[in-house]
C-alpha positions as CSV (number, residue, x, y, z in Angstrom):
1,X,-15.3,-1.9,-0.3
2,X,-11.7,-2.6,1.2
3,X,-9.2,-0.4,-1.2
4,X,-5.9,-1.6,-0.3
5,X,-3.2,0.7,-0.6
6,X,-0.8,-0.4,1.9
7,X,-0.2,-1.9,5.2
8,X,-2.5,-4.3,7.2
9,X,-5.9,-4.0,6.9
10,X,-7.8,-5.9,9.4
11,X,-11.8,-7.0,8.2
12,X,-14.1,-7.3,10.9
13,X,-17.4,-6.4,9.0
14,X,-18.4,-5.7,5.4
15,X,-17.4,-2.4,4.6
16,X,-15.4,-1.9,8.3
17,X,-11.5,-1.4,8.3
18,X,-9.1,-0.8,10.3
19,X,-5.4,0.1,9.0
20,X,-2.3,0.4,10.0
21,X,1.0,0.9,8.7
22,X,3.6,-1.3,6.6
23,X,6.9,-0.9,5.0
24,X,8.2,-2.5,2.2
25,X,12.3,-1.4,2.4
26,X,14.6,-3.5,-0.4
27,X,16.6,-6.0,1.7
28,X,20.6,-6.1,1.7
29,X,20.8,-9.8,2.6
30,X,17.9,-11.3,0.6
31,X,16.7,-12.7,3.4
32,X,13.9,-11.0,5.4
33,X,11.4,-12.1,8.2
34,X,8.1,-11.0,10.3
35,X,5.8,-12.1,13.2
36,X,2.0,-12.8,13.3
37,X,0.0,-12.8,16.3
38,X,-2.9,-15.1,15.5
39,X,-3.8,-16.3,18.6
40,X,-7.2,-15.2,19.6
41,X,-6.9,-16.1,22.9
42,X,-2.9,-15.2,23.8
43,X,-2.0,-12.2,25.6
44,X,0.3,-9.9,24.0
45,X,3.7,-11.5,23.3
46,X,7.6,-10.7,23.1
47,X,9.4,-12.4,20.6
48,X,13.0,-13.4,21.1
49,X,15.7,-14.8,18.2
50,X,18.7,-16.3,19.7
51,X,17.9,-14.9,23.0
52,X,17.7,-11.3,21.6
53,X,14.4,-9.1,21.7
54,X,13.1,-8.6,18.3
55,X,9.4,-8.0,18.8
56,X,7.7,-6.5,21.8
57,X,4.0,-6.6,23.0
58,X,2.6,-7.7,20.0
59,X,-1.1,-7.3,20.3
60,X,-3.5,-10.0,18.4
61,X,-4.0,-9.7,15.5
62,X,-0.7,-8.0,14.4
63,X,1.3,-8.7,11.5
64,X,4.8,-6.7,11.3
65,X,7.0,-5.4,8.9
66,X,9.5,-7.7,7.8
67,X,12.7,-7.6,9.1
68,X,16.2,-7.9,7.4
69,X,18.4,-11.3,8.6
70,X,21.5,-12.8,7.5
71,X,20.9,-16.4,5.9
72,X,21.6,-19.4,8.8
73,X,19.5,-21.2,12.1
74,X,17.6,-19.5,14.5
75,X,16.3,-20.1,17.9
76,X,12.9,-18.2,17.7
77,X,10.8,-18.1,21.3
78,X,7.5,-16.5,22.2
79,X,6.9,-15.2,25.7
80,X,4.3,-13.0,27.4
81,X,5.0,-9.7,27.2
82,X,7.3,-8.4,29.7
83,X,8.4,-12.0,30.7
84,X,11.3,-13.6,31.4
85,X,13.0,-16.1,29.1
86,X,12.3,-18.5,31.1
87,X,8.4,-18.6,31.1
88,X,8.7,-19.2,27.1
89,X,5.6,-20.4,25.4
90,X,6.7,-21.3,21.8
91,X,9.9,-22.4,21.2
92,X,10.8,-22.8,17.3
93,X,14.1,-23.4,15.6
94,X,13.8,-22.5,11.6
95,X,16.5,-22.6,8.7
96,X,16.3,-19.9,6.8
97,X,18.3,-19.5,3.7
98,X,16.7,-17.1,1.4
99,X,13.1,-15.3,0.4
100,X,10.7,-13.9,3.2
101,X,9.2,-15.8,6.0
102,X,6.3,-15.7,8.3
103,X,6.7,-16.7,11.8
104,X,2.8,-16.7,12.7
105,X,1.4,-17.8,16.7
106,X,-1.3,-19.8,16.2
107,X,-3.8,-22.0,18.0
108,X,-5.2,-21.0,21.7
109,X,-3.5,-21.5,25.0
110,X,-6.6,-23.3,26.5
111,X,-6.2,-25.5,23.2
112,X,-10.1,-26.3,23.5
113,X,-9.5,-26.4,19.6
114,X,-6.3,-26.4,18.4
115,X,-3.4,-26.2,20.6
116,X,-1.0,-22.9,20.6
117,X,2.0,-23.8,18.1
118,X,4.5,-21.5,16.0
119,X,3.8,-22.1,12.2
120,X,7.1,-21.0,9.8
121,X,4.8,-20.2,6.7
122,X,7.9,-19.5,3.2
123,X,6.3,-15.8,1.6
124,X,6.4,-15.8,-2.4
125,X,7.1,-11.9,-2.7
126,X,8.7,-12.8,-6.1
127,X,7.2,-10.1,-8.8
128,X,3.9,-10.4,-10.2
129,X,2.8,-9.3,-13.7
130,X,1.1,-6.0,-13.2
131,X,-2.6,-6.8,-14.2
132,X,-2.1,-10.0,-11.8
133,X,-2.5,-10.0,-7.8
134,X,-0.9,-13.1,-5.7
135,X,-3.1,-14.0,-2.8
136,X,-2.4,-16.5,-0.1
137,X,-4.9,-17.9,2.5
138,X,-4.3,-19.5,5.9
139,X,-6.6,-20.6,7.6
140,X,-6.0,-19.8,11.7
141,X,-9.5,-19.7,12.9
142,X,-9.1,-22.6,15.9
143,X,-13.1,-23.3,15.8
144,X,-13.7,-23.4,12.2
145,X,-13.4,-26.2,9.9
146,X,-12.2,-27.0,7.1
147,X,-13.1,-23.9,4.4
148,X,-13.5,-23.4,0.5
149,X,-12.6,-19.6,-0.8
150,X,-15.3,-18.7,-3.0
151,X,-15.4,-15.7,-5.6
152,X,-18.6,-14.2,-5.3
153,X,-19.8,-13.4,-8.7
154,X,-18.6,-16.4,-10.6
155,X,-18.9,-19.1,-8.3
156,X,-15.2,-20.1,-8.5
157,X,-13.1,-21.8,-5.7
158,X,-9.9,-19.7,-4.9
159,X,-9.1,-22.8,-2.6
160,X,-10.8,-25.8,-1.3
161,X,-10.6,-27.7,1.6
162,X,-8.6,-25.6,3.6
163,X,-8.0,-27.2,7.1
164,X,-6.6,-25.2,10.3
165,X,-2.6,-24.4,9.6
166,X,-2.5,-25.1,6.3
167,X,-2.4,-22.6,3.6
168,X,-2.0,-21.7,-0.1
169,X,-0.9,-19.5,-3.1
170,X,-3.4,-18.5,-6.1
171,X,-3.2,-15.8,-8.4
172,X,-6.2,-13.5,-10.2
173,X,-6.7,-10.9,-12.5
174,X,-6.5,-7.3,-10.5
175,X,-9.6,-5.9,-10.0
176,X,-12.3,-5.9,-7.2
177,X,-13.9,-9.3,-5.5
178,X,-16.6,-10.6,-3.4
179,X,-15.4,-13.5,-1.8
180,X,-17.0,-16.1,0.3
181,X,-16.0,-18.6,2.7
182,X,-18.3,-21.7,3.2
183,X,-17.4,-24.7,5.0
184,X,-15.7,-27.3,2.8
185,X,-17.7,-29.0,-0.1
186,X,-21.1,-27.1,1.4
187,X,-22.2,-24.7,-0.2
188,X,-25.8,-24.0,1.0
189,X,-24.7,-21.2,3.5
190,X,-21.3,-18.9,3.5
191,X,-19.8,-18.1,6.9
192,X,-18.1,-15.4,5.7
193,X,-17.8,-12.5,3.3
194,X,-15.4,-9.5,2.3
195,X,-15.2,-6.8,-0.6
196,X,-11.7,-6.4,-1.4
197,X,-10.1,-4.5,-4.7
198,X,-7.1,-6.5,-5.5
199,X,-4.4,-3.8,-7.2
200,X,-2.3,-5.3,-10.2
201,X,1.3,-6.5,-9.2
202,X,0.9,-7.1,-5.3
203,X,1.1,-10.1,-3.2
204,X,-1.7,-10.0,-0.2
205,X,-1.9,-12.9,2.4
206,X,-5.6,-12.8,4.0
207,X,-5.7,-15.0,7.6
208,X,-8.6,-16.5,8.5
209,X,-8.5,-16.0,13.0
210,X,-10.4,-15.5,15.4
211,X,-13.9,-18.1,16.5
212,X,-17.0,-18.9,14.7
213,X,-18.6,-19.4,17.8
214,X,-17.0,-16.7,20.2
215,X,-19.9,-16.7,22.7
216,X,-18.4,-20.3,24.0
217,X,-15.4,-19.9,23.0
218,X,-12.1,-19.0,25.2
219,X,-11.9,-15.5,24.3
220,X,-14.5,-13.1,22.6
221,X,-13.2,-12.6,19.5
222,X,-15.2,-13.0,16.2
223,X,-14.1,-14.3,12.7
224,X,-12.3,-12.5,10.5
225,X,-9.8,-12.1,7.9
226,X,-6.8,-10.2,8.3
227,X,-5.6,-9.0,4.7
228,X,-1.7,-7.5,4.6
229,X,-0.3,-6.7,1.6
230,X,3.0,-8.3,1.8
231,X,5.0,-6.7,-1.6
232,X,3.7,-3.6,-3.5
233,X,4.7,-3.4,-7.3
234,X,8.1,-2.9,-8.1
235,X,10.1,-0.1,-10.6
236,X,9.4,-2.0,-13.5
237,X,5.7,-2.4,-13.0
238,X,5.5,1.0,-12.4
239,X,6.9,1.3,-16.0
240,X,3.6,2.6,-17.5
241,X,3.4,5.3,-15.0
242,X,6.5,6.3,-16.7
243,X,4.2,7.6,-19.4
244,X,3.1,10.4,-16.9
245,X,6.5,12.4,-18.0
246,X,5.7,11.5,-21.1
247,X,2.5,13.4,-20.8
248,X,4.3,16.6,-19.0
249,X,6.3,17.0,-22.3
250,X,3.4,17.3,-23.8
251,X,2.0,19.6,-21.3
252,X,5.0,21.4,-21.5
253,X,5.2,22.1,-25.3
254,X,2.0,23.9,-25.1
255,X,3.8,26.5,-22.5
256,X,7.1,26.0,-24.8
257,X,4.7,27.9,-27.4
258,X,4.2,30.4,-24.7
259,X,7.6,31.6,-25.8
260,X,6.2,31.7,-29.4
261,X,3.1,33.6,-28.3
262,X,6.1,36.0,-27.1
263,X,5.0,37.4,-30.2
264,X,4.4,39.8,-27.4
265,X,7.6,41.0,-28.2
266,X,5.7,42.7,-30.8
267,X,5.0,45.0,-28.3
268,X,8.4,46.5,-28.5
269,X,7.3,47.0,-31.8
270,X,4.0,48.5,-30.5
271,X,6.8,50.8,-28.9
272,X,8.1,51.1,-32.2
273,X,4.5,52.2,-33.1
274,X,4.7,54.8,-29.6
275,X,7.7,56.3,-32.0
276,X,5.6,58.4,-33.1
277,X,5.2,60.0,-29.9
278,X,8.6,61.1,-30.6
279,X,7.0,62.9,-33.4
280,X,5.7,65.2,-30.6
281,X,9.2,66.9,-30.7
282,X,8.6,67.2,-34.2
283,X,5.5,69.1,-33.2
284,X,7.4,71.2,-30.7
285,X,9.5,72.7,-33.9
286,X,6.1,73.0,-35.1
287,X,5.4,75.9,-32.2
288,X,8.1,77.5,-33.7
289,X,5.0,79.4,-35.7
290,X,5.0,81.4,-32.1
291,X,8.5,82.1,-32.9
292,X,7.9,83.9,-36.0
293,X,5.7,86.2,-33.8
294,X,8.8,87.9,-32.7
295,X,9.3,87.9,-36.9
296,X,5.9,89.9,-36.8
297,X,7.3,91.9,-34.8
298,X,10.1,93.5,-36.5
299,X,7.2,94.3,-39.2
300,X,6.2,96.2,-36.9
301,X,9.1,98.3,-36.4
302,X,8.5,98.5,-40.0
303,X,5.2,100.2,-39.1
């Protein structure tokens, strides 16, 4: 079972995860972007906006943090790592006005299957009632066909027909899924399947990469589904946590009657009770008895 709690989470195997981490910082401009390396085949990459170095090495199979820009048109390009300018792979000018984006590598450089292209994929971050998640699919995997997303238990289609670069919005009830991925309109066998626990509120975008058929493919690198959660609940839907202090008043109040159990204060009054300890003195006059012994003995000067 995948528990997401942050960050990318990358799905090789049922039950195998590996995580790593993701911020989700409020943006001054309203405008915010990331990169995803989904070329299974591609060496590690720089990325470059209007000539500037934004991104280095990214390794496959990365997905960033997003990254705060002012609204307008940028000149995104895609290099090897380390390389000049000049040896630029992708080359990709985007508008971007407002919202989140994805700039996501896609494809293979031997383009056996699908040739290496930059896909600009718009991210709906917007909020999410709290007992609902918002999951998007896209489908990179450059070997695979067309694919229908399949909850498990029910039989439902998430999405259907899914071809390579295209992708989709759909949103469930939180909660925790098996899902399935068969090849379009066939049913008979999956290709594919993943636990995942789905928390109330977040947005998650699951890429399909890597090859179906790795052993003849350009680069060993199996099927899978990369799952980031791309926007964690906000203040508001935290709301009913807000309960929690409401719960410590109530915690409190019991220690609030501590003070009233200070009834222990009764012990000055047990104190009071030790008062008659001072009686002692009065007991000490009481020796004074032994003083009338030197009274006895004028009676015997009497004698």
């Amino acid at each position: 079972m995948i528990q997401i709690s942050g960050g990318l989470v990358v799905v090789s195997s049922l039950g195998s995860t590996t995580a790593a981490s993701s911020d989700h910082e409020p943006t001054d401009t309203g405008v915010r972007t990331r990169s995803a390396h989904l070329s299974p085949d591609a060496p590690d990459i720089d990325v470059y906006v209007d000539g500037e170095l934004v991104r280095e090495g990214l390794a496959y199979r990365t997905v960033t943090d997003y990254r705060d820009l002012e609204p307008g048109t940028y000149t995104v390009q895609v290099v090897p790592a380390g390389a000049p300018l000049a040896e630029t792979v992708l080359e990709e000018t985007v508008e971007i006005e407002e919202g989140d984006s994805t700039l996501a590598a896609i494809g293979d450089v031997a383009a056996e299957n699908q040739p290496l292209e930059a896909l600009f994929l718009e991210d709906d971050n917007s909020p999410v009632d709290p007992d609902t998640a918002r999951v998007r699919v896209l489908h990179a995997s450059p070997d695979a066909p067309a694919v229908d997303v399949v909850a498990g238990e029910n039989g439902d289609a998430l999405f259907e027909n899914v071809a390579f670069g295209e992708s989709g919005y759909v949103e469930v009830p939180e909660g925790e899924y098996t899902l399935d991925i068969y090849p379009a309109g066939d049913r008979a066998a999956s290709v594919f399947e993943i636990d995942v626990s789905l928390a109330g509120g977040a947005v998650y975008s699951a890429f399909a990469v890597g090859y179906l058929e790795p052993e003849s493919a350009p680069a060993d690198e199996p099927f899978e589904i990369l799952l980031a959660e791309d926007s964690i609940p906000d203040e508001k839907d935290a709301e009913p946590k807000e309960d929690e202090p409401e719960k410590e008043p109530d915690e409190a109040e019991p220690k609030e009657d501590e003070p009233e159990k200070e009834p222990k204060e009764d012990e000055p009054e047990k104190e009071a009770e030790k008062e008659p300890k001072e009686d002692e003195p009065e007991k000490e006059p009481e020796k004074e008895p032994k003083e009338d012994e030197p009274e006895k003995e004028p009676e015997k000067e009497l004698l």
